[in-house]
N, C-alpha and C positions, 0 to 999 in steps of 0.2 A: 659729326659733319659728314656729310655725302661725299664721293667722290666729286660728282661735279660742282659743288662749293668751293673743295680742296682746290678741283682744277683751276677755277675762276681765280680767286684770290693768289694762288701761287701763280699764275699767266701775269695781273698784274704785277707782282711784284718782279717779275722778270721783264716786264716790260719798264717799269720805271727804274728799275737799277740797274736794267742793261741793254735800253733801249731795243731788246725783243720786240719782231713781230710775230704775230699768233701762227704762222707756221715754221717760227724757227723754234716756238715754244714745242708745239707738237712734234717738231721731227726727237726734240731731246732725250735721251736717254733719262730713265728712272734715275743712275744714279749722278750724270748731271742736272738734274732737279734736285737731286738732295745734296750734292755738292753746294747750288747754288744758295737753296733751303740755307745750308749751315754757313756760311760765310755769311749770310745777311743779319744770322742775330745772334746778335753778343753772346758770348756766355754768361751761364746766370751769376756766376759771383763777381759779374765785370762793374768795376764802382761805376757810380751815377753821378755825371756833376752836374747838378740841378742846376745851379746860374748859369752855367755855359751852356746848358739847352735852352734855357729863359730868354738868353739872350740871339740862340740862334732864331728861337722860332717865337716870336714874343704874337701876346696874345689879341696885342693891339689896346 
């Protein structure tokens, strides 16, 4: 992945988990990007409760 991939899709996510706009993304430090990077996704041996996501996000 390119940097500016990276940068895109991580801009997003900081805009929708922390209602960011794109230049409070750019003013952030490397490692509050990676701060934030790590708070937003689980650890990998974190359980899955499939019905409880089924039912948050149903498929319709």
């Amino acid at each position: 992945m390119s940097f500016a991939e990276w940068a895109r899709r991580l801009a997003g996510e900081a805009a929708v988990a922390l209602g960011w706009r794109p230049d409070e993304f750019w003013r952030a430090t490397p490692a509050e990007l990676a701060a934030i990077r790590d708070m937003l996704r689980p650890p990998a041996d974190a359980p899955v409760d499939l019905p409880a996501l089924m039912e948050m996000f149903p498929d319709g």
